[in-house]
C-alpha positions as CSV (number, residue, x, y, z in Angstrom):
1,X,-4.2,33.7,-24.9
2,X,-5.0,30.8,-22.8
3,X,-3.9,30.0,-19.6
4,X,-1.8,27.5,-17.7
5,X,-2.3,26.5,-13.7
6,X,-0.8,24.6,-11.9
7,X,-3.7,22.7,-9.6
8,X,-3.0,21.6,-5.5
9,X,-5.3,18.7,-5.4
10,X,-5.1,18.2,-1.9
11,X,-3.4,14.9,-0.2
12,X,-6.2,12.5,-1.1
13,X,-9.4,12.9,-0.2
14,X,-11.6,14.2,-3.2
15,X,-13.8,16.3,-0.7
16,X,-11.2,18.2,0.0
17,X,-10.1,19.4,-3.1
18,X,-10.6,23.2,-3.6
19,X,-13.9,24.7,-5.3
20,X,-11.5,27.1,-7.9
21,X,-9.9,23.7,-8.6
22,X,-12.8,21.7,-9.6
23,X,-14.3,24.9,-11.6
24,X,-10.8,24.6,-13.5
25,X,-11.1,21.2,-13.7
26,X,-14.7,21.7,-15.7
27,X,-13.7,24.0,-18.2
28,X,-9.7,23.4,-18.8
29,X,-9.2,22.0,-22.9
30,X,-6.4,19.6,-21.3
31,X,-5.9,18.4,-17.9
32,X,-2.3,17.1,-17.5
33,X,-2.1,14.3,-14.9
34,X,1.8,12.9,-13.9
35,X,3.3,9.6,-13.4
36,X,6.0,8.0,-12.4
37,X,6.1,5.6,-15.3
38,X,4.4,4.8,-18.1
39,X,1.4,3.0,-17.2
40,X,1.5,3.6,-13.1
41,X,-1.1,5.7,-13.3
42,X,-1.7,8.9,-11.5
43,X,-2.4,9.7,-8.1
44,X,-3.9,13.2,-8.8
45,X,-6.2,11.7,-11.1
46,X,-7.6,9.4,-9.2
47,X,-8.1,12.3,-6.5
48,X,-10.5,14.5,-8.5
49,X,-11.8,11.5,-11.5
50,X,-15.6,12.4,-9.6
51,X,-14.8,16.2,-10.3
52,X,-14.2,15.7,-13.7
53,X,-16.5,13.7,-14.6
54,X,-17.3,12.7,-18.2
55,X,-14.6,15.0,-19.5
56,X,-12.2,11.7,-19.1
57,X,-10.7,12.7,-22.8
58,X,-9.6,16.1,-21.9
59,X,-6.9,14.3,-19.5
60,X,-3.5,13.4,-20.7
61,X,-1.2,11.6,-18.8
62,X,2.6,12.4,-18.6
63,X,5.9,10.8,-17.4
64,X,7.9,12.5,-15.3
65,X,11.1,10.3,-13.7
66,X,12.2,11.6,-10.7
67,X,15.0,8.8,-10.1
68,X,18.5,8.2,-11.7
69,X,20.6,10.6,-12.7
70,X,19.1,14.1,-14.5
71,X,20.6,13.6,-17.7
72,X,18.4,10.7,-18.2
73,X,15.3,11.7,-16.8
74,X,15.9,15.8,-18.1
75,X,14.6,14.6,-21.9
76,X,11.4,13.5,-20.8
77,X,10.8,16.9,-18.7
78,X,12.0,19.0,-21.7
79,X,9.8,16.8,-24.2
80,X,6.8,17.6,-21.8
81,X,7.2,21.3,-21.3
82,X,7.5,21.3,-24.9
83,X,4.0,19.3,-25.2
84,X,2.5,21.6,-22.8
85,X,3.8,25.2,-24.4
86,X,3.1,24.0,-27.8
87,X,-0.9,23.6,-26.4
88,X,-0.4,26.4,-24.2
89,X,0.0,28.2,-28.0
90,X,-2.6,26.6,-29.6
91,X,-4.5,28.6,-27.4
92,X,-6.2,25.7,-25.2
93,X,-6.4,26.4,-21.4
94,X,-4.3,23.9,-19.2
95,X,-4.6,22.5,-16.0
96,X,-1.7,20.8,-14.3
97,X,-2.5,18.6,-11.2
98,X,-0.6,18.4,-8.4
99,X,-0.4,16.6,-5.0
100,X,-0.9,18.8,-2.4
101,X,0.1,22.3,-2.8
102,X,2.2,23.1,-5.9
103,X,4.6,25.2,-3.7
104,X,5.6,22.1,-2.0
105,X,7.6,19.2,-3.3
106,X,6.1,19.3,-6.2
107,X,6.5,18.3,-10.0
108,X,4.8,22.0,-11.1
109,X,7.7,23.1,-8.8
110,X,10.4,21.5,-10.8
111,X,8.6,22.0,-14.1
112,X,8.5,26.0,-13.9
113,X,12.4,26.1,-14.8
114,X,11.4,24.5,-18.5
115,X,9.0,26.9,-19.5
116,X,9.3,29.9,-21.6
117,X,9.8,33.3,-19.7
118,X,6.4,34.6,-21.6
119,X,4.6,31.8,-19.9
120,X,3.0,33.0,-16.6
121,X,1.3,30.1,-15.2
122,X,-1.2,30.6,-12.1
123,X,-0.7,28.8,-9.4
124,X,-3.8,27.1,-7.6
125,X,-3.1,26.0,-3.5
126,X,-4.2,22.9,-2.0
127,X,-4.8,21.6,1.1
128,X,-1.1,20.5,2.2
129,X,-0.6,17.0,3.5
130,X,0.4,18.2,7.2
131,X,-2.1,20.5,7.4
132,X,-4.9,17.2,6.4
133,X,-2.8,15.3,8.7
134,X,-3.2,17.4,11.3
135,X,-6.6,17.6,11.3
136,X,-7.3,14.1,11.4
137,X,-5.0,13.6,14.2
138,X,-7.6,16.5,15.9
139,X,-4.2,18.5,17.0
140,X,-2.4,21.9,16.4
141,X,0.8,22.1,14.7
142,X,2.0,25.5,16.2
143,X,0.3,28.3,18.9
144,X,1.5,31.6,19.9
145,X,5.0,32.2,19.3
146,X,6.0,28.5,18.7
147,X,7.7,27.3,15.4
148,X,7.0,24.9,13.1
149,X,9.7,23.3,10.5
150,X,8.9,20.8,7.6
151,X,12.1,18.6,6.8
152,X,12.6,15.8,4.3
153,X,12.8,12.7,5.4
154,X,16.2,12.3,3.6
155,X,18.5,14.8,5.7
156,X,19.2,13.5,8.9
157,X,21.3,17.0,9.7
158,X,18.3,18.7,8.9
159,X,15.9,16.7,11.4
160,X,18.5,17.3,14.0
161,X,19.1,20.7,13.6
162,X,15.6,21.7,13.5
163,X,14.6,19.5,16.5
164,X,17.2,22.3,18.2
165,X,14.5,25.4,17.5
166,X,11.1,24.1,16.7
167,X,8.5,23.7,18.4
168,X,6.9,21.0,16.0
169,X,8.4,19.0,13.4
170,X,6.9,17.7,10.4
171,X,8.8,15.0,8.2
172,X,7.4,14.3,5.3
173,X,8.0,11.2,3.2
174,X,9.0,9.2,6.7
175,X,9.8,5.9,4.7
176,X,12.7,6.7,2.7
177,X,14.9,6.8,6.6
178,X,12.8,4.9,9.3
179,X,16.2,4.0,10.9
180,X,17.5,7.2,11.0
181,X,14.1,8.6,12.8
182,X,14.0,6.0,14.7
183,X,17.1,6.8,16.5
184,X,16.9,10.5,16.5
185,X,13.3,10.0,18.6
186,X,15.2,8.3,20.9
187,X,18.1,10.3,20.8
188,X,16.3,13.2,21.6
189,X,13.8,11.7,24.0
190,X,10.7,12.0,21.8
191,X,10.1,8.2,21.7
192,X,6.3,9.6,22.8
193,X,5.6,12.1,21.0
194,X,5.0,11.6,17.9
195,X,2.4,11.1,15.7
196,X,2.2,9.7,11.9
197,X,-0.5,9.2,9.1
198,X,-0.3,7.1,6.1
199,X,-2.5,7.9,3.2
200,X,-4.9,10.3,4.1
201,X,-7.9,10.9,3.3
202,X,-8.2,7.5,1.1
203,X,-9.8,4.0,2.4
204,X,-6.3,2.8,3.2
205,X,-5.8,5.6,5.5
206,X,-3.5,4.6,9.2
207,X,-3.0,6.7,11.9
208,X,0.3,5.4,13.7
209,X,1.2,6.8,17.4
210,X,3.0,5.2,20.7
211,X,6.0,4.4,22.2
212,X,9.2,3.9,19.8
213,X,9.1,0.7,20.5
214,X,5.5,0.6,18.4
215,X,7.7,2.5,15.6
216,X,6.5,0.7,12.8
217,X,9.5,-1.1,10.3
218,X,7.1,-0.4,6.9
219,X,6.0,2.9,5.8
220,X,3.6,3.7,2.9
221,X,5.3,6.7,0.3
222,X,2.2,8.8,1.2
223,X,2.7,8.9,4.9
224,X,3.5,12.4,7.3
225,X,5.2,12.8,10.3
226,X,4.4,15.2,13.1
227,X,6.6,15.0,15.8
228,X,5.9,17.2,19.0
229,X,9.3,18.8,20.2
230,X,8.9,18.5,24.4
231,X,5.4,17.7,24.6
232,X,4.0,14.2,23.9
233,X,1.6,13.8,21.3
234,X,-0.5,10.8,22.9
C-alpha cells in the first residue's frame, strides 16, 4: 500500500528545501498543503510551488483552525484525517507539507493522534527555523558543553526558568509576548544580547539586533528569537 509522509519544508526559502522532499514532491498522487482558513492560502505551498512544478492539480489544500476552543476546530481535524486515510486507502501516495521540521510545532505533529494505528506515516526533516536563523545571523547556537533550550513565546515561566541553565535561548514565535520579553531582557541583563529574524529566507526577510531600547513594538508571526545567555550577540 501507499505511503503517507509528512514533509519539513524548511522556514522559507525554496533552496533550502531538502532533495528527498522535492523527489516526494515529484511523484506523490496528492500533496496536502494547510491553512489557517479557507482561502488564506498556504505558506508551505508557496515554499516549494517551483519544486512542484506543473503538478499544481495534485495539491489539495486543507483547513486546519488552530484558535478557539477544540471542540470547534476538532471536526475539521477529524474530517481531514478522514480525507487523508480514505486516499491513503485508495492506494495513492501522500505528501503532507509542513513548516519547518514536522517534529516541531507542527500541524503533522497534532494530526498523528487522528490517524488509524495501521497508518505508519514517514516522517521527512526540514531545515528548522533556528537552525536557518542562525545561519543567517553567521553565529553558533551552542559549543562544547553549553546548552541550548527552545521555548514558546507564550510561557513567560518557561523563558525564565530556562534563562537559569542555558547557554542560548531560542524563542520562537516572539510576537505573541513582546512585553513580556521585553522585560525579562532587561530583567536579566540581556538587553544586548540578543538577536532576532523575521521571515527568513523570503524577500521580506529582517534581521533585528541592539540595545532593548531598539526592541522593536511589531513582530511578524514568522519571526525567531536567539538570545545569547551572558554573552552579547552584537
Amino acid at each position: 500500500m501507499a505511503n503517507l509522509y509528512g514533509v519539513g519544508v524548511g522556514p522559507g526559502d525554496p533552496d533550502l528545501v531538502t532533495i528527498k522532499a522535492i523527489q516526494l514532491l515529484q511523484k506523490a498522487d496528492l500533496i496536502i498543503c494547510p491553512e489557517k482558513a479557507k482561502g488564506a492560502g498556504s505558506t508551505a505551498l508557496g515554499i516549494v510551488k517551483k519544486h512542484i512544478g506543473n503538478r499544481l492539480d495534485h495539491v489539495r489544500l486543507m483547513v486546519f483552525p488552530m484558535t478557539g476552543k477544540k471542540e470547534t476546530w476538532e471536526p475539521a481535524w477529524r474530517n481531514n484525517a478522514e480525507a487523508i486515510v480514505e486516499a491513503w486507502k485508495a492506494g495513492k501516495e501522500i505528501a503532507f507539507l509542513t513548516l519547518g521540521d514536522p517534529s516541531i510545532y507542527s500541524t503533522w505533529s497534532y494530526l498523528q493522534g487522528y490517524l488509524p494505528e495501521e497508518l505508519q506515516p514517514e516522517w521527512i526533516p526540514g531545515v528548522s527555523s533556528f537552525c536557518a536563523v542562525a545561519a543567517r545571523l553567521q553565529t553558533d547556537l551552542v559549543l562544547g558543553d553549553q546548552n541550548l533550550a527552545i521555548v514558546s513565546s507564550s510561557d513567560e515561566e518557561a523563558m525564565r526558568n530556562a534563562l537559569e541553565w542555558t547557554d542560548t535561548l531560542v524563542v520562537m514565535k516572539p510576537k505573541r509576548a513582546i512585553a513580556s520579553i521585553h522585560q525579562i531582557l532587561v530583567d536579566e541583563n540581556l538587553t544586548g544580547s540578543w538577536e532576532m529574524v523575521s521571515n527568513c529566507g523570503k524577500g521580506t526577510e529582517k534581521i533585528t539586533r541592539g540595545s532593548v531600547d531598539e526592541f522593536p513594538e511589531e513582530i511578524p508571526y514568522f519571526a525567531t528569537m536567539i538570545i545569547k545567555n551572558g554573552g552579547s550577540n552584537e
